[in-house]
N, C-alpha and C positions, 0 to 999 in steps of 0.2 A: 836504694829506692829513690826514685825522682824528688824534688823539692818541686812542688808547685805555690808562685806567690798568687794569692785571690783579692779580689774587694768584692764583701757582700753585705747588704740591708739586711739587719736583724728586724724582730718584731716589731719594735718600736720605728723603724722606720731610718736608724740611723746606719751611716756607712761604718761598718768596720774591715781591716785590712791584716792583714799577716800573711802564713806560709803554710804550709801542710802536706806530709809527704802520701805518696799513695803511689799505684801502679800505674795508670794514666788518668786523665782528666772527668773521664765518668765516675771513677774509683772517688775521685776528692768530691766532684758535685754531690755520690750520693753520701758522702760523710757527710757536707755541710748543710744538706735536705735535711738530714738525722739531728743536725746541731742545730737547727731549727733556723736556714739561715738563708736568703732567695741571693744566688749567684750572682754578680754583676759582669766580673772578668774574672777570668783563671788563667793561667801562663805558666806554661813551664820554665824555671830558670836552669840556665846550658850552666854547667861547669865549666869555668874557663880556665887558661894554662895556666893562670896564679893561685887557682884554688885548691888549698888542699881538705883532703879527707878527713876528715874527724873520727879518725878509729874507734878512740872513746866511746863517742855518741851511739857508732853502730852496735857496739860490743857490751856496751851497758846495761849492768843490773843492780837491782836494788832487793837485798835481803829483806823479805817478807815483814822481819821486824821493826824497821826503821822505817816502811813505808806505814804501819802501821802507827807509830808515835809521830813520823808528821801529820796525819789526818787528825787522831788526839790530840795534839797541842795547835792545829790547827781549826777545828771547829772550838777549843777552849778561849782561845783568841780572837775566832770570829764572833764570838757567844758575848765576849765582852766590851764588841764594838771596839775593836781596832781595825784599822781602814785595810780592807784587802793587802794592797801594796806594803803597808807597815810587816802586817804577817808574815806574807812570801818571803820577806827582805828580811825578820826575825828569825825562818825557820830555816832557812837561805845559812843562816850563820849559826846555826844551833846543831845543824843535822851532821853526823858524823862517815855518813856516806856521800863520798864524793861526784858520784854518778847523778846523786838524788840535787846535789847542792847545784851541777848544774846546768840539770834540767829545773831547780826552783830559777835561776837567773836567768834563761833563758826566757821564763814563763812569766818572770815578775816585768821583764824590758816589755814582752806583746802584751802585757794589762795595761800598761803606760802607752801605748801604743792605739789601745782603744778595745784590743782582741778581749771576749771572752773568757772566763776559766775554765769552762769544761774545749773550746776550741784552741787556747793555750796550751792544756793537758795533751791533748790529742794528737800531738807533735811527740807526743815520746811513749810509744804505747806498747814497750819492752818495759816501764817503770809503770805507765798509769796505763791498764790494759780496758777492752770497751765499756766493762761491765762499770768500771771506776768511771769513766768520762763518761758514760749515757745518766749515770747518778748523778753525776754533778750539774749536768744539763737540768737534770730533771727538779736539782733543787734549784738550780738557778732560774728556772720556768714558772715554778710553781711557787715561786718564793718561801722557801721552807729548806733552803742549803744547811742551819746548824742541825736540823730533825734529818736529813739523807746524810750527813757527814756520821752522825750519833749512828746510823744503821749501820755505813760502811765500817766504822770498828769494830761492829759487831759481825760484822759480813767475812770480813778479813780477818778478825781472829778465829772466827768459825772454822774457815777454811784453814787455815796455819794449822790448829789440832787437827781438823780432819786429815789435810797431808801429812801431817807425823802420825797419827793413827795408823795409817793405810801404810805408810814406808815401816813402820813398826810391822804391822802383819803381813806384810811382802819379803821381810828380811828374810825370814825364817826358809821359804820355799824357793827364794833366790839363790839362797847356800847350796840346799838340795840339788836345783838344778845346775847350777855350776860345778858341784862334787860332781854329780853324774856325766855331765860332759866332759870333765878332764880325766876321770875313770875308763868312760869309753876312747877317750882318744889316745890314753897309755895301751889299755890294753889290745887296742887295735896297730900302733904303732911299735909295740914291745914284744907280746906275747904273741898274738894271733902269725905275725909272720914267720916263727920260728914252726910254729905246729902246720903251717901249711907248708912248707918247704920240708920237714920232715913227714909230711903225708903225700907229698908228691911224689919223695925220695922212694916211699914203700909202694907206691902206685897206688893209694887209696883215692876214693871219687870225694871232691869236695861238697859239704852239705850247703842245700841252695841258701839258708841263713849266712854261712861265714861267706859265700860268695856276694850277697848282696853288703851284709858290713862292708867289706876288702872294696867291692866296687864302688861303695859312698866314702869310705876314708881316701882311695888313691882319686876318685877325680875332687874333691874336695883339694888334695895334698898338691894335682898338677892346673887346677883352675879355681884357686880359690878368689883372686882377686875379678876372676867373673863374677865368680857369686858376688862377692863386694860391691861390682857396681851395678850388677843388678839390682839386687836389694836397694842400695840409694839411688839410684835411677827410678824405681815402684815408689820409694820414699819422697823423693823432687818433685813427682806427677800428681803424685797422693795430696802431697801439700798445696800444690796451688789447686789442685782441683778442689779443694776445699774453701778454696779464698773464692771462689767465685759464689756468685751469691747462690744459685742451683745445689752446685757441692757441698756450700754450710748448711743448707738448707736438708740434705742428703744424710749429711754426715750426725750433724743435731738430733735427729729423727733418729737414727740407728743407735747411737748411742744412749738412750732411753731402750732401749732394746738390747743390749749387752745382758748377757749371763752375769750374776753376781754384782757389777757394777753400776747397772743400768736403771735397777729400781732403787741405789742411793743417788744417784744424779735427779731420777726422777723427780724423786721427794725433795732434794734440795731448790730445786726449779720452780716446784709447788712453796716450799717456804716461802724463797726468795718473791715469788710473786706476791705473796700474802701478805709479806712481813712489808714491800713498794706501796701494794695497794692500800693499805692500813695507814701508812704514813701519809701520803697523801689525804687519802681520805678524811684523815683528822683533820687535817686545815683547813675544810671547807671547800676544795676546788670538787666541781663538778663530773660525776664519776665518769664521762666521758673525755674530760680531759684526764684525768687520773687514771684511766687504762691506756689511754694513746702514750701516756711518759712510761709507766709500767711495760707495756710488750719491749721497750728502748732497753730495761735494765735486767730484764730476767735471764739473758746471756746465752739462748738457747732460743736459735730462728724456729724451728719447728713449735715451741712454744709461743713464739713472739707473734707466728701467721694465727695461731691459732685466737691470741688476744686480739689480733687485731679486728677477726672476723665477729670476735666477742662482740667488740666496741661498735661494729655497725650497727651489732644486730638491739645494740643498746640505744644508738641514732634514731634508729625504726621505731623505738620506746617501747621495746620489749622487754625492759628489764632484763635482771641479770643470770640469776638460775636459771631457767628455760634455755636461752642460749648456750650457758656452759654446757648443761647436761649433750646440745647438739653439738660443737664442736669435736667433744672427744677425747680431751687429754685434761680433763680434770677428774676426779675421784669422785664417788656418790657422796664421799662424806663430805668433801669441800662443796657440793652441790649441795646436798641441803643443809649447810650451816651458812651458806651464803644464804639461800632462801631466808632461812631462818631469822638471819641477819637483816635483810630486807621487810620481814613481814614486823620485826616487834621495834623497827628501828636501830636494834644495837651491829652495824655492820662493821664498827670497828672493832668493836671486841669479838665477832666470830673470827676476824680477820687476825685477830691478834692468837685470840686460839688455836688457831688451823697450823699459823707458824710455829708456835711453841710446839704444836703436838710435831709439826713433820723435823723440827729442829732436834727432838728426840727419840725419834725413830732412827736419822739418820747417826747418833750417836749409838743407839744401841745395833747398828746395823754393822758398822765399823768395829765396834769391838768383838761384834762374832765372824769379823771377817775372816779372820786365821781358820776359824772353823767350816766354814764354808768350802775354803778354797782346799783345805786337807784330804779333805775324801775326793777330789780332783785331780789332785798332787798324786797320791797313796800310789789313785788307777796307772796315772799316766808310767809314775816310776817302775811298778811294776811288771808294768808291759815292757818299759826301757830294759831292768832287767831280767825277764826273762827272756827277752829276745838277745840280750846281752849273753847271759848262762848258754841259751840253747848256739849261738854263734860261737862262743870258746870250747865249749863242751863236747861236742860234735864231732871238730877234729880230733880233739883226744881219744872219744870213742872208737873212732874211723880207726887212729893209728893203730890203738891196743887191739883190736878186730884182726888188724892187719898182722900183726905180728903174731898172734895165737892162729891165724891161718896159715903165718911162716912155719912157726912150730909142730903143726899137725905136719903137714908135708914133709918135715924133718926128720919127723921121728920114724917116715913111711922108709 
């Protein structure tokens, strides 16, 4: 991906300077809109013939548990008043992932430099991904970085159980499907050819089941590396048409709409929002600045258009229930516990509520997921195999037919 170096005025009016990768130059201006930052110059820098690759850098990951223990010993540090720089440069030599170490030096040279933390981060977003850098932004904006660090460990270890949850009840029906795929391709490869060549040898008619098998195992067998690139070819287009801002926008929306996975993404969206707004809110920033940094961290554009539509309609001094209940993607019960929230004063604590409650929905969602997906599973397999039985089975009947019709004739 390109390196573009920029100079741009932050809020306060002063130049800051660094580098940022992105697709082309509107790609970085709208990062650095986001990072709350008025453009000055942008420039692409050319790779020249002495420059090499940094394979490392492209190929870099950072186990979910080590990104999690630098945030922890890093809001524990920043909590205690040690000087950003001292930190990065502490956690810089503490971290036991190399990847992580550095992109921490990388990130500690542009603080010295002048650059931002959340526009430092944002240079490696294979290790600190958006939802990580629009939080940092947002503590850094709203002055309240050790309360959004304190969420991200909770945010990130949320998430660590919930992906091992989910990879726990996917195991199971991953098996299943892989036994059944190398079942049909033995017996399509081993069995099936023998019983049709002994059914052709008798002159029986082949049944249109084992004809469509035999037709999907041989072009499979003489064009599989079509399929190959087809499929990654659907897969290349799929993915950047989602990098554009329309396709994220497309793809966000849809997936709140997924069968089975779509109303735990929901919920956690709905958390995640609750759990931003609440934090902010505490600290006294103005709930129109604290929805504008919120739609930045909820990590889901079709959620984020719909805060942002919120937040006008909050400009217009409409308050805040009314609006939500228009927009559309919040729940009657976060709508009137926000109300609620609003009318007796306590809107941190409905705010706190609403997260706790969807933080636990989505854990009892995950644990019945095995459940869910099995009466899914059961249909599908079973259609697999009977259509599997009825495609082996058929010839065998055909033959034995065939041969007790030899035998009638035989005995004539």
């Amino acid at each position: 991906m390109p390196l573009f170096r920029y100079k741009v005025r932050d809020k306060e009016g002063q130049i800051v300077s660094g580098t940022l990768e992105g697709t082309d130059v509107n790609t970085v201006v709208e990062r650095l809109d986001t990072l709350g930052y008025i453009p000055i110059t942008i420039k692409e820098e050319k790779a020249g013939p002495g420059m090499a690759i940094d394979i490392g850098r492209v190929f870099q990951r950072v186990k979910a548990v080590d990104l999690i223990n630098f945030t922890r010993q890093f809001v524990t540090l920043h909590r205690a008043g040690l000087p950003m720089l001292s930190a990065i440069g502490a956690l810089q030599a503490q971290t036991r992932s190399k990847p992580l170490a550095r992109a921490l030096d990388d990130i500690r040279k542009d603080l010295m430099g002048g650059s931002a933390l959340s526009a430092a981060m944002a240079k490696f977003p294979r290790i600190f991904n958006e939802l990580y850098v629009n939080s940092i932004w947002a503590g850094e904006t709203g002055g309240v970085l050790d309360e959004i660090l304190d969420r991200l460990v909770m945010l990130l270890e949320h998430e660590r159980k919930l992906r091992s949850d989910v990879t726990a009840a996917m195991r199971y029906p991953i098996i299943i499907m892989v036994a059944f795929v190398i079942a049909v391709i033995v017996l399509a490869t081993f069995v099936l050819p023998k019983f049709t060549q002994l059914l052709q040898t008798v002159g029986g008619k082949m049944p249109l089941p084992t004809q469509v098998l035999i037709a999907v195992t041989d072009f499979m067998a003489a064009y599989w590396y079509i399929v190959f690139l087809f499929i990654a070819g659907i897969a290349v287009l799929f993915y950047l048409f989602i990098r554009t801002t329309a396709g994220r926008l497309w793809w966000d929306r849809t997936k709140l709409r997924l069968p089975i996975f779509g109303p735990i993404i929901y919920k956690m969206a709905l958390s995640r929002f609750a759990r931003m707004f609440e934090t902010l809110d505490r600290t006294g920033l103005p709930i129109l600045r604290s929805l504008n940094l919120v739609s930045k961290t909820v990590a889901n554009a079709h959620m984020a258009v719909a805060i942002d539509r919120l937040a006008e309609s909050v400009r217009r001094g409409r308050g805040l229930a009314a609006p939500m209940r228009e927009v559309g993607v919040f729940t009657p019960m976060v709508v009137q516990m926000v109300a609620t929230g609003e009318e007796s004063g306590a809107l941190d604590e409905m705010l706190k509520q609403i997260s706790d409650y969807y933080d636990s929905e989505v854990e009892y969602a995950v644990k019945n997921l095995t459940g869910m997906i099995e009466p899914i599973l059961i249909l599908m397999m079973g259609a697999g195999a009977i259509f599997l039985i009825v495609a082996i089975i058929m010839p065998y009947m055909s033959i034995l037919s065939s041969f007790g019709a030899g035998g009638g004739y035989g005995m004539n």
